[in-house]
PyMOL Python script that loads the backbone (N, CA, C, O; Angstrom):
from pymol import cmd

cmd.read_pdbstr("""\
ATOM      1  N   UNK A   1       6.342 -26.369 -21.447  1.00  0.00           N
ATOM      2  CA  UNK A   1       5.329 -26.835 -20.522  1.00  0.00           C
ATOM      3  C   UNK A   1       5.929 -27.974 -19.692  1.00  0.00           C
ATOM      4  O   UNK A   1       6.718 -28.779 -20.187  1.00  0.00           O
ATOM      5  N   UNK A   2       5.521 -28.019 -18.377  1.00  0.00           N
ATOM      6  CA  UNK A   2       6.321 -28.831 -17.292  1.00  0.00           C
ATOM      7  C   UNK A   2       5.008 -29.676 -16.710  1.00  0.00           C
ATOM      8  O   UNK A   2       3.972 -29.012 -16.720  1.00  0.00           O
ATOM      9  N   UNK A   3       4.905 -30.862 -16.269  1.00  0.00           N
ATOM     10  CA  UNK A   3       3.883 -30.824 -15.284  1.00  0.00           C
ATOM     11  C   UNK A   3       4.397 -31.427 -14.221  1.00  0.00           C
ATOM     12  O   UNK A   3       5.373 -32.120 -13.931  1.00  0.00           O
ATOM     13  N   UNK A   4       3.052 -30.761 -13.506  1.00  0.00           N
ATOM     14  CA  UNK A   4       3.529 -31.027 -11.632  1.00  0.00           C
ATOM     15  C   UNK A   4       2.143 -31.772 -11.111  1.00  0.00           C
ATOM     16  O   UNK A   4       1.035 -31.551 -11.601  1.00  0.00           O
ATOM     17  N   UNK A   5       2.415 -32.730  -9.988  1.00  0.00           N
ATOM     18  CA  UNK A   5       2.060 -33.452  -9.947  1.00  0.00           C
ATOM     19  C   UNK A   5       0.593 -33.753 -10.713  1.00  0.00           C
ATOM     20  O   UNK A   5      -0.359 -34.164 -10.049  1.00  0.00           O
ATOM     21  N   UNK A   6       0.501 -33.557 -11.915  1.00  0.00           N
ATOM     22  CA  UNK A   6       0.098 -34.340 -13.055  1.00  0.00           C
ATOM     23  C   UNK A   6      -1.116 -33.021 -13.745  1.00  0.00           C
ATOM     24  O   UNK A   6      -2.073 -33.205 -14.497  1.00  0.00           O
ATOM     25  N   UNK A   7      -0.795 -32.209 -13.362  1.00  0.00           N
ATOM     26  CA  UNK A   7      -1.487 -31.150 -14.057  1.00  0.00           C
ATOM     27  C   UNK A   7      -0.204 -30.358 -15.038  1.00  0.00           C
ATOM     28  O   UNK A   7       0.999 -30.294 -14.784  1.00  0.00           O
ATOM     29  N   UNK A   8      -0.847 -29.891 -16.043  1.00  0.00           N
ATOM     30  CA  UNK A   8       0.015 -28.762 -17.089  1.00  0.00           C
ATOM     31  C   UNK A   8       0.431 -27.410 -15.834  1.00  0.00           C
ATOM     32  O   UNK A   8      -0.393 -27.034 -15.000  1.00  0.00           O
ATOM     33  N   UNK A   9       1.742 -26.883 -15.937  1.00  0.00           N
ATOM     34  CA  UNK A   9       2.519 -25.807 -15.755  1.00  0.00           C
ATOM     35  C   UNK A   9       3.003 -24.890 -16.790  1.00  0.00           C
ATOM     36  O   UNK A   9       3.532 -25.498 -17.721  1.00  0.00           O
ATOM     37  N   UNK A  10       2.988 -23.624 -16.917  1.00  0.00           N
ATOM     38  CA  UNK A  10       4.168 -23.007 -17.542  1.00  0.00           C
ATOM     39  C   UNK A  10       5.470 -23.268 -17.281  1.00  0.00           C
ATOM     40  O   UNK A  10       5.856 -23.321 -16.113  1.00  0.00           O
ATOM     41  N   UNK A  11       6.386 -23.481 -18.415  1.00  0.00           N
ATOM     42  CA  UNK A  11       7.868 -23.591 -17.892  1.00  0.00           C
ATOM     43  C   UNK A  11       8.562 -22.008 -18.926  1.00  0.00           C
ATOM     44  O   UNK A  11       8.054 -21.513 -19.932  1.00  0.00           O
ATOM     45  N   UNK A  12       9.648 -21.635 -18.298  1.00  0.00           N
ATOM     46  CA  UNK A  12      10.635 -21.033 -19.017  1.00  0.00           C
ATOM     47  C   UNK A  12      12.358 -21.058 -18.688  1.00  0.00           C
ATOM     48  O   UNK A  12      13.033 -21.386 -17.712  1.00  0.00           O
ATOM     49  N   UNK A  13      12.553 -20.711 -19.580  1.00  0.00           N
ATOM     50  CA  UNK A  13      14.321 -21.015 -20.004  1.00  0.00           C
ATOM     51  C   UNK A  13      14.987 -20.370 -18.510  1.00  0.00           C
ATOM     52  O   UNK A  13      14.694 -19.246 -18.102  1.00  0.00           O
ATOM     53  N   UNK A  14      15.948 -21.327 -17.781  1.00  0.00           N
ATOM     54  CA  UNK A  14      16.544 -21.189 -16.641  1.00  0.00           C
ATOM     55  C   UNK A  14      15.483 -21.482 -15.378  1.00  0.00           C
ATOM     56  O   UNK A  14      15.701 -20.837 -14.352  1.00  0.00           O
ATOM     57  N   UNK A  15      14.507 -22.279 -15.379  1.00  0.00           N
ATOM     58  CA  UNK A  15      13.163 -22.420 -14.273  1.00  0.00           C
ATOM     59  C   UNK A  15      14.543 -23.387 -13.564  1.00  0.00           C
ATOM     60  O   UNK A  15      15.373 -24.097 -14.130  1.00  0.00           O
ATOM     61  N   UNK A  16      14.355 -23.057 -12.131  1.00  0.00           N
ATOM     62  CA  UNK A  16      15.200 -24.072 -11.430  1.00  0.00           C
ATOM     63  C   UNK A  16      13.801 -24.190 -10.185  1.00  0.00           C
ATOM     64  O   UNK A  16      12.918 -23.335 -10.123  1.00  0.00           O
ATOM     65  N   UNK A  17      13.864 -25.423  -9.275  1.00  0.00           N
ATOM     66  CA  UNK A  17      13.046 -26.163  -8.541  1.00  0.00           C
ATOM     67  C   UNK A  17      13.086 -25.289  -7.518  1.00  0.00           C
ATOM     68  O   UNK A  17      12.626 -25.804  -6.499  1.00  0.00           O
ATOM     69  N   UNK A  18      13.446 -24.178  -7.370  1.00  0.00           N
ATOM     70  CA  UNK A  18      13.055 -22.912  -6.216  1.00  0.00           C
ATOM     71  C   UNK A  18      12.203 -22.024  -6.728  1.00  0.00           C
ATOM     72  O   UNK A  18      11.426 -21.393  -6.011  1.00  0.00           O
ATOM     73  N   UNK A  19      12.253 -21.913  -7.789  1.00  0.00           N
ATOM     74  CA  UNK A  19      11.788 -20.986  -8.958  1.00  0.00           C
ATOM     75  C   UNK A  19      10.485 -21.299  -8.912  1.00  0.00           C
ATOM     76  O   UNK A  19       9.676 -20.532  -8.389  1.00  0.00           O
ATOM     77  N   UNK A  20      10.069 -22.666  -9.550  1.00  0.00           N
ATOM     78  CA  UNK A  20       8.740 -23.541  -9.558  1.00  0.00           C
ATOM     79  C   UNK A  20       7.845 -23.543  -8.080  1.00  0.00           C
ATOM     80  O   UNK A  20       6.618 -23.517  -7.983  1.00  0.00           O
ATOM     81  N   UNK A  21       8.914 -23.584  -6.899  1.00  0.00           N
ATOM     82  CA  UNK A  21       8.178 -23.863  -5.888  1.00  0.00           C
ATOM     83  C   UNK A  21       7.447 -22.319  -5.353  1.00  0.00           C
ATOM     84  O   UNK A  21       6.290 -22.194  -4.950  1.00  0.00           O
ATOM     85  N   UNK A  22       8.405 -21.304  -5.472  1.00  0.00           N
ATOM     86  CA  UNK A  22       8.431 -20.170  -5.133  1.00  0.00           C
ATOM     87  C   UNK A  22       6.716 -19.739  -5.879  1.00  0.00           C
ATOM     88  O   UNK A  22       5.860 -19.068  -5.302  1.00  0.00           O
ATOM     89  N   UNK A  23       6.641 -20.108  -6.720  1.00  0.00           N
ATOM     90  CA  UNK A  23       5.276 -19.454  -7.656  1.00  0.00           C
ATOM     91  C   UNK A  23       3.815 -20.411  -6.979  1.00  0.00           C
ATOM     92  O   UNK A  23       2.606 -20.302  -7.186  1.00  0.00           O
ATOM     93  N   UNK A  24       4.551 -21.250  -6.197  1.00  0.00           N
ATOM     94  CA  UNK A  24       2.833 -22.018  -5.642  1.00  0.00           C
ATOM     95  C   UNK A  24       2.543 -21.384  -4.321  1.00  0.00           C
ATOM     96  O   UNK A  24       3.376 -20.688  -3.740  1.00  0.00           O
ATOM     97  N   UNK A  25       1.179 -21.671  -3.788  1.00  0.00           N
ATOM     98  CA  UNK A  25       1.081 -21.195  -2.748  1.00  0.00           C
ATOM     99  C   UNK A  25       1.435 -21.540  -1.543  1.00  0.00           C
ATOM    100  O   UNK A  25       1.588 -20.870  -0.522  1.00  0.00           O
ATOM    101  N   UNK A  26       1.635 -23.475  -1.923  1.00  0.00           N
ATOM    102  CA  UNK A  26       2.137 -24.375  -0.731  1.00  0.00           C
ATOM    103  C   UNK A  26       3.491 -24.608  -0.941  1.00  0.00           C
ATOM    104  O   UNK A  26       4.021 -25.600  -0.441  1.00  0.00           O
ATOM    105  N   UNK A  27       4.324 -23.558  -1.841  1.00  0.00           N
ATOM    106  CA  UNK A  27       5.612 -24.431  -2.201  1.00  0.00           C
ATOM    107  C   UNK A  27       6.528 -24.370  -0.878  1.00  0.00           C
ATOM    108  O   UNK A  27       7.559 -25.041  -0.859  1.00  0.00           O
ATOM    109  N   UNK A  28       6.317 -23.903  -0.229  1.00  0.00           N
ATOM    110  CA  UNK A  28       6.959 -23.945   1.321  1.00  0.00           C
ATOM    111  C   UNK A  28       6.721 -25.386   1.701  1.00  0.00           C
ATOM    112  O   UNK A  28       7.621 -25.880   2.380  1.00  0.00           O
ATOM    113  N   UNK A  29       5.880 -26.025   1.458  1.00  0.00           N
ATOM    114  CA  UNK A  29       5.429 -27.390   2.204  1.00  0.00           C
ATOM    115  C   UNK A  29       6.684 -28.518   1.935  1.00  0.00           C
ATOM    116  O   UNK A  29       6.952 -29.512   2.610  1.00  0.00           O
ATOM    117  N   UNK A  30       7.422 -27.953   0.580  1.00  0.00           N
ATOM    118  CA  UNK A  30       7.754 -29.312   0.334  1.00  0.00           C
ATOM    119  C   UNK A  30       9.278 -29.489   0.394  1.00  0.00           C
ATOM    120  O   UNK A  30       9.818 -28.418   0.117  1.00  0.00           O
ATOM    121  N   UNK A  31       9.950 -30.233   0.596  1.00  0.00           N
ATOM    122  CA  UNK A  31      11.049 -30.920   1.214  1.00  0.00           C
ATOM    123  C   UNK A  31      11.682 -31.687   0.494  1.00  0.00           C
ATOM    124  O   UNK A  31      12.863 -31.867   0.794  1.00  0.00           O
ATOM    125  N   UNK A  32      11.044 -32.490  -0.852  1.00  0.00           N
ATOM    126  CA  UNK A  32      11.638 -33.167  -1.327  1.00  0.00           C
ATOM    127  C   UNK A  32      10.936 -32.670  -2.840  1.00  0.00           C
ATOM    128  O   UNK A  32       9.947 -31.938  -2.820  1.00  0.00           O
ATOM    129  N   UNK A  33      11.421 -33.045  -3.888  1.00  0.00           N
ATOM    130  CA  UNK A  33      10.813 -33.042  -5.376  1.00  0.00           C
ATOM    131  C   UNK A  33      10.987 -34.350  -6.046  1.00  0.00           C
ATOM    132  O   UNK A  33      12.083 -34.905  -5.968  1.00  0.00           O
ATOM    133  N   UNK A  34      10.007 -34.897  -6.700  1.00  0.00           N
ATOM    134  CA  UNK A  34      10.878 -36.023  -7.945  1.00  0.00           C
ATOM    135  C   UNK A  34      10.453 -35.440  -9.100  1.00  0.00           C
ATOM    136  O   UNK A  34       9.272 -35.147  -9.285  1.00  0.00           O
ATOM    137  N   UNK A  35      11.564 -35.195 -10.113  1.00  0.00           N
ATOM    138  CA  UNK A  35      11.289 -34.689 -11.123  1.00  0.00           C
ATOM    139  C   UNK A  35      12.341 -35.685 -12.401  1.00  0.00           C
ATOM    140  O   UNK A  35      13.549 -35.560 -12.602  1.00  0.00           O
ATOM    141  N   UNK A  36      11.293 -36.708 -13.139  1.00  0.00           N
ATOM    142  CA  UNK A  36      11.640 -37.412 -13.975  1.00  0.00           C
ATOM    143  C   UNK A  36      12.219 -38.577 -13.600  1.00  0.00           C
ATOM    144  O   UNK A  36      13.067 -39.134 -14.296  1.00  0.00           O
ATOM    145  N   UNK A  37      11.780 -39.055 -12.411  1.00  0.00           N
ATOM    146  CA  UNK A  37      12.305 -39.969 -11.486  1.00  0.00           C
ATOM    147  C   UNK A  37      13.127 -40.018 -10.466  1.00  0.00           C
ATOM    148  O   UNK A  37      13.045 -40.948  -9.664  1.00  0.00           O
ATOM    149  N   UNK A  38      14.090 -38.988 -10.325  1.00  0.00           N
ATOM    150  CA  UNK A  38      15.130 -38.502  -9.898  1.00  0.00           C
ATOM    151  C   UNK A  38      14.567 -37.626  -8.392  1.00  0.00           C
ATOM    152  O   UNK A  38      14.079 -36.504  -8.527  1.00  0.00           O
ATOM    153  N   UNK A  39      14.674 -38.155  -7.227  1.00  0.00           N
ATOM    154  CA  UNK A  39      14.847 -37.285  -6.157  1.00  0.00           C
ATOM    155  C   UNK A  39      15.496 -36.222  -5.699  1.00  0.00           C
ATOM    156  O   UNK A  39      16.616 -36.573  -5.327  1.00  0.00           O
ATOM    157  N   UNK A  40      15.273 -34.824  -5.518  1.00  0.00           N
ATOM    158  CA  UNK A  40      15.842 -33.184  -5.355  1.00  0.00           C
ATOM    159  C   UNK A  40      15.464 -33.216  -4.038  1.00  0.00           C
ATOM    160  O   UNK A  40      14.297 -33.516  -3.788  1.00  0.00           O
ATOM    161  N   UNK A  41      16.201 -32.973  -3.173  1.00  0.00           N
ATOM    162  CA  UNK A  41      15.845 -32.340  -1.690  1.00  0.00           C
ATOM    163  C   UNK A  41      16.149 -30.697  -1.663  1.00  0.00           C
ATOM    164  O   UNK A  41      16.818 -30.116  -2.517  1.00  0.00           O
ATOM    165  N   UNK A  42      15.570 -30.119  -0.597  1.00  0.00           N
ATOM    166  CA  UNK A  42      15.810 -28.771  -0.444  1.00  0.00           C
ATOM    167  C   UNK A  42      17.370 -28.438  -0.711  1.00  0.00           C
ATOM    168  O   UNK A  42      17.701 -27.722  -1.656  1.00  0.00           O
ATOM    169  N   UNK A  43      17.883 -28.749  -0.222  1.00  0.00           N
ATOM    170  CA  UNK A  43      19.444 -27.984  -0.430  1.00  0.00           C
ATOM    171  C   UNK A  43      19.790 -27.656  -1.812  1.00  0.00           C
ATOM    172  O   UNK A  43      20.433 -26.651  -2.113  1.00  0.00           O
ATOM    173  N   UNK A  44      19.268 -28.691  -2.814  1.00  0.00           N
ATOM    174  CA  UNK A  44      19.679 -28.496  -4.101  1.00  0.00           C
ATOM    175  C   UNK A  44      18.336 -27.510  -5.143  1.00  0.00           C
ATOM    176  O   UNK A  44      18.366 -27.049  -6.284  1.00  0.00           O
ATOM    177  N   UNK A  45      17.594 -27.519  -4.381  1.00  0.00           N
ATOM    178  CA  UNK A  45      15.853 -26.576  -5.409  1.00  0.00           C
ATOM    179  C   UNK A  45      16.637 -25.661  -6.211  1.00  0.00           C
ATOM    180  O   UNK A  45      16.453 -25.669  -7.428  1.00  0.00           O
ATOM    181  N   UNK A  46      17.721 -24.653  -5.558  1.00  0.00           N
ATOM    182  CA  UNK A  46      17.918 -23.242  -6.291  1.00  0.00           C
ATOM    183  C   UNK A  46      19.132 -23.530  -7.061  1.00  0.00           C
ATOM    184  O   UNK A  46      19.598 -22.668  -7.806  1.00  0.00           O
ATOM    185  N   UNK A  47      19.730 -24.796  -6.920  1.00  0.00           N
ATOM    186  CA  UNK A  47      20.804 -25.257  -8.379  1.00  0.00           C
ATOM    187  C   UNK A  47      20.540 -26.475  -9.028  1.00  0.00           C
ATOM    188  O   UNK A  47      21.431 -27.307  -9.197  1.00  0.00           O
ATOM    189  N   UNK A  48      18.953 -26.705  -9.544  1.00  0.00           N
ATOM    190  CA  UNK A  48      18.369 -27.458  -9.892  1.00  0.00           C
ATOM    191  C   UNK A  48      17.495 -27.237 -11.066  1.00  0.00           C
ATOM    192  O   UNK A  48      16.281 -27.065 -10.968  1.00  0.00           O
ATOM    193  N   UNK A  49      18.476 -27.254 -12.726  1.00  0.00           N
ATOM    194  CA  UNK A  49      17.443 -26.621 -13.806  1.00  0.00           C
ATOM    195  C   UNK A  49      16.241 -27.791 -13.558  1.00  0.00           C
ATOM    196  O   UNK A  49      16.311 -28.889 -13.006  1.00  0.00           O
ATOM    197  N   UNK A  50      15.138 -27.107 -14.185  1.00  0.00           N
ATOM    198  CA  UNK A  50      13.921 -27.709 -14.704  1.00  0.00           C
ATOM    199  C   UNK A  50      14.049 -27.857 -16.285  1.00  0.00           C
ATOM    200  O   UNK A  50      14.368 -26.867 -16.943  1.00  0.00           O
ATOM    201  N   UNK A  51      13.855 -28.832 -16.776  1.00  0.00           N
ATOM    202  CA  UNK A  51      14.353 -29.065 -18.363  1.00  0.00           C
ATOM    203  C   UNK A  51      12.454 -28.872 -18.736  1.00  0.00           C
ATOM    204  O   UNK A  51      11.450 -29.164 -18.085  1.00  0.00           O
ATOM    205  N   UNK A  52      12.655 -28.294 -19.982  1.00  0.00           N
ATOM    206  CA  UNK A  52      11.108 -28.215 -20.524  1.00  0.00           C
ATOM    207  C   UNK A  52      10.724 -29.869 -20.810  1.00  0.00           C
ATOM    208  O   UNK A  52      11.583 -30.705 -21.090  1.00  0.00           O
ATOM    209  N   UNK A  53       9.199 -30.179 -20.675  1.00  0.00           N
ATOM    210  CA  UNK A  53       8.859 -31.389 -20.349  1.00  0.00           C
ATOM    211  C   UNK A  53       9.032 -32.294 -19.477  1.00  0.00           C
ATOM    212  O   UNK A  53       8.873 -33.513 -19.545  1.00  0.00           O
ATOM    213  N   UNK A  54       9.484 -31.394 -18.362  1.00  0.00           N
ATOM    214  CA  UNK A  54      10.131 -32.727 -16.903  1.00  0.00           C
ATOM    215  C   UNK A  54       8.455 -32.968 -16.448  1.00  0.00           C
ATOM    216  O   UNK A  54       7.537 -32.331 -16.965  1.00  0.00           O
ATOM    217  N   UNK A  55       8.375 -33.411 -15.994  1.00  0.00           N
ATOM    218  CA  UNK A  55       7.273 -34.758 -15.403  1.00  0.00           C
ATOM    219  C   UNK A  55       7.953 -34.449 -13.402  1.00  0.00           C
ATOM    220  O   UNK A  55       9.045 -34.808 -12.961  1.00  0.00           O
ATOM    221  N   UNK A  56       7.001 -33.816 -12.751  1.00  0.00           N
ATOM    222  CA  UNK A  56       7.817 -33.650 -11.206  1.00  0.00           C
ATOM    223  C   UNK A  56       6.419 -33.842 -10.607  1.00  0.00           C
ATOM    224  O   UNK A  56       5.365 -33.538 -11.166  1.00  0.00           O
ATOM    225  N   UNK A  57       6.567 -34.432  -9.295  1.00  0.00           N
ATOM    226  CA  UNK A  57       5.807 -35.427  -8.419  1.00  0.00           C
ATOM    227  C   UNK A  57       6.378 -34.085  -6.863  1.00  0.00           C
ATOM    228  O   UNK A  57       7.520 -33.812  -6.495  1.00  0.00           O
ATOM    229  N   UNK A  58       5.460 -33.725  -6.500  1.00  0.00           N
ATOM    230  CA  UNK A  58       5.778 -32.143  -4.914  1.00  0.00           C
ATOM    231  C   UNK A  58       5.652 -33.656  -3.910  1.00  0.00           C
ATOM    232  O   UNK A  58       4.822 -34.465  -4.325  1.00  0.00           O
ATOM    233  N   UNK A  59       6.314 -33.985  -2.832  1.00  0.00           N
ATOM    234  CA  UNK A  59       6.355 -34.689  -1.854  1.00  0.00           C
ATOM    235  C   UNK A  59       6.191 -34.085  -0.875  1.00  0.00           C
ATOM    236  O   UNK A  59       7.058 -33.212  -0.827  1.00  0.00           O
ATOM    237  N   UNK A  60       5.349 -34.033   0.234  1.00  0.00           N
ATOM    238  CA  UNK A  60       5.221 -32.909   1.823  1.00  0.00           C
ATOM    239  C   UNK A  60       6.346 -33.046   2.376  1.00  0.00           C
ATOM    240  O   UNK A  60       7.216 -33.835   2.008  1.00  0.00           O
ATOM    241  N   UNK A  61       6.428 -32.124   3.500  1.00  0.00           N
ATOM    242  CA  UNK A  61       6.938 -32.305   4.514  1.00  0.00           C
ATOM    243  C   UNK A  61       5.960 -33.336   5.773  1.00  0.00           C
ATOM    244  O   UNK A  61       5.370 -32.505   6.463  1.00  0.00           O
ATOM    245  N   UNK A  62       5.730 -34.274   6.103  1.00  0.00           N
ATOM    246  CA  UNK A  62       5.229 -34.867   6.885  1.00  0.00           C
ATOM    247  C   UNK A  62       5.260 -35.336   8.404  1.00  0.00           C
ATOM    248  O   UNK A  62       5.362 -36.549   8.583  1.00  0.00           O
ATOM    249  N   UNK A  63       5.181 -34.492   9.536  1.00  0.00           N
ATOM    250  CA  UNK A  63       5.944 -34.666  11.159  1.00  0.00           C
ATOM    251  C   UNK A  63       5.125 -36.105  11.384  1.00  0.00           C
ATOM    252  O   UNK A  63       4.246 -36.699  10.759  1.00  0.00           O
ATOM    253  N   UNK A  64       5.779 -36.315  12.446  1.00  0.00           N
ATOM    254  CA  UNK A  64       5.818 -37.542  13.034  1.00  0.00           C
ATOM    255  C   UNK A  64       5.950 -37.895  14.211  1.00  0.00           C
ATOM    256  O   UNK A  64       6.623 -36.884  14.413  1.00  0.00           O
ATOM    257  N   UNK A  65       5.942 -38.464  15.353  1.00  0.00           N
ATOM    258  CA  UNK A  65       6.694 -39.069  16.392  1.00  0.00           C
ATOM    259  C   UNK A  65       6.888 -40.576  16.714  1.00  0.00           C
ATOM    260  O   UNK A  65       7.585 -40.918  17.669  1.00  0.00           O
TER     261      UNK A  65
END
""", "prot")
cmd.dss("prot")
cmd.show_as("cartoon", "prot")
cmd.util.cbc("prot")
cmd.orient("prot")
């Protein structure tokens, strides 16, 4: 079990942070991850295990000018 931003998840053996995002409906939204304190940006989601019990915080993508 994993949780994301502070609700219970299923986790399983080899879950990497593309994996996790891929199964939400907004996981397109997000750009950055913190998972266990530790900041993941997109480039790294799909070589990024998820360890069972990580604690991960979804950050938006947010535009601006």
């Amino acid at each position: 079990m994993i949780t994301v931003d502070d609700r219970p998840m299923p986790w399983h053996a080899g879950m990497c942070v593309a994996d996790l995002l891929a199964g939400l409906p907004d996981g397109h939204l997000y750009a950055v991850v913190k998972m266990d304190g530790r900041l993941i940006g997109r480039p790294r989601f799909a070589g990024t295990q998820v360890p069972d019990g990580a604690r991960i915080d979804l950050i938006p993508m947010i535009a601006g000018g």
